[in-house]
C-alpha positions, 0 to 999 in steps of 0.5 A: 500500500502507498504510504500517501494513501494510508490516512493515520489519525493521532489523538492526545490532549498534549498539543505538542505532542500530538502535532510533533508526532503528526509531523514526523509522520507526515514526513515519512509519507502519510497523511495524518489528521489529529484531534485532542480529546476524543470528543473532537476524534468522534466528529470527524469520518473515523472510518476513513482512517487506516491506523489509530494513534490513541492517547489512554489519558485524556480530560473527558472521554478517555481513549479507552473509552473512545476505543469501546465506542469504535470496536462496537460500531461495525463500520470501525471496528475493524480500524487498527489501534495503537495506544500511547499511555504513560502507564506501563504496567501489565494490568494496564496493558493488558486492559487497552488489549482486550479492548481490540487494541493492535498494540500498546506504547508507553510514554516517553516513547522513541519515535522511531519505535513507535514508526516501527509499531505502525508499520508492522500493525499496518503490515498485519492488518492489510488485506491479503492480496487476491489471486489473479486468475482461476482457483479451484480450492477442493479444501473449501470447495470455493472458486475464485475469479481474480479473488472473488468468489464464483458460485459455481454448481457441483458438476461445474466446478468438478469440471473446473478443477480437473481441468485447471489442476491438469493444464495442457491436458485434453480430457475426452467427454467420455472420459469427462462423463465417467469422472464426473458422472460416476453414479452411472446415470443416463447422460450425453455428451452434450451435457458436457458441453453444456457444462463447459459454455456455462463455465466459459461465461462464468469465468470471464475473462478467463473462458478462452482458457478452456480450450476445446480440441474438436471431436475429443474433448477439453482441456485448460491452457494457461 
């Protein structure tokens, strides 16, 4: 991810610390937004950010308090969260974690340590990358376009997965129909290619991958 895309938000009542460390963020390529108290945070689009910064001791709400709040609104509650406190003690660490926090940082805190923190939480917390192409998962029984789901019917999705686990392999329809039709009931050879035409627009743009070698059968080029 583009570090200018990644949008940070720092909340603390101590104003020098709060621009300070904005500053430096800024300077590493983020966008960063700041609020002093909670209360300001919770005027602002919160579920446009990536990573929150979180000062635990402020006047009014606390940053705790803040934290519960977006954990159960679903549109933050998955919006990493890192806490800036000056106390330091397990109990009170293991508090701001139960909360849903990413991770805990006491005061005074290096800068470069607490860069550190946001890249890794930002590293944990990134989406996993999509597989491009066409993936049959036997395991789940799911396939995926490009990463995105496609509903696909038992028979076509055996079809699928034979095909694409065997590239460059043609299978003829008689051989396709004793594999996925083992029960022995009455199908043609149209059936598969009923399946196949099905398949073709279903996995577009990857159809032309189902090649066809005229009077056989099918197979997968990649």
């Amino acid at each position: 991810m583009d570090k200018k895309t990644i949008r940070l938000l720092v909340v603390d009542d101590e104003e020098t610390l709060c621009h300070g460390l904005a500053t430096y963020l800024e300077l590493e390529g983020y966008t960063v937004d700041t609020a002093q108290s909670a209360e300001e945070a919770l005027k602002l689009n919160i579920a446009d950010y990536n990573l929150l910064i979180l000062d635990i001791m402020m006047g009014g709400m606390s940053g705790t308090e803040l934290a519960t709040r977006l954990k159960a609104d679903p549109a933050t509650a998955g919006i990493p969260i890192i806490f800036l406190t000056a106390k330091s003690t397990d109990d009170d660490m293991v508090a701001g974690l139960r909360l849903g926090a990413d991770d805990y940082v006491t005061k005074p805190y290096s800068v470069k340590t607490l860069l550190a923190r946001v890249e890794a939480v930002l590293r944990r917390s990134a989406p996993a990358p999509s597989t491009p192409g066409v993936v049959c998962d036997r395991q789940s029984l799911t396939c995926t376009v490009d990463g995105k789901p496609v509903r696909l019917p038992r028979k076509e999705f055996e079809i699928l997965a034979l095909l694409t686990e065997n590239p460059g392999r043609i299978f003829s329809r008689e051989e396709l129909l004793k594999r996925i039709w083992p029960e022995r009931v009455v199908v043609v050879d149209r059936s598969v290619d009923v399946h196949v035409t099905r398949l073709r627009g279903k996995i577009a743009p990857y159809g032309s991958h189902i090649i066809t070698r005229s009077g056989y059968g099918y197979g997968w080029q990649d």
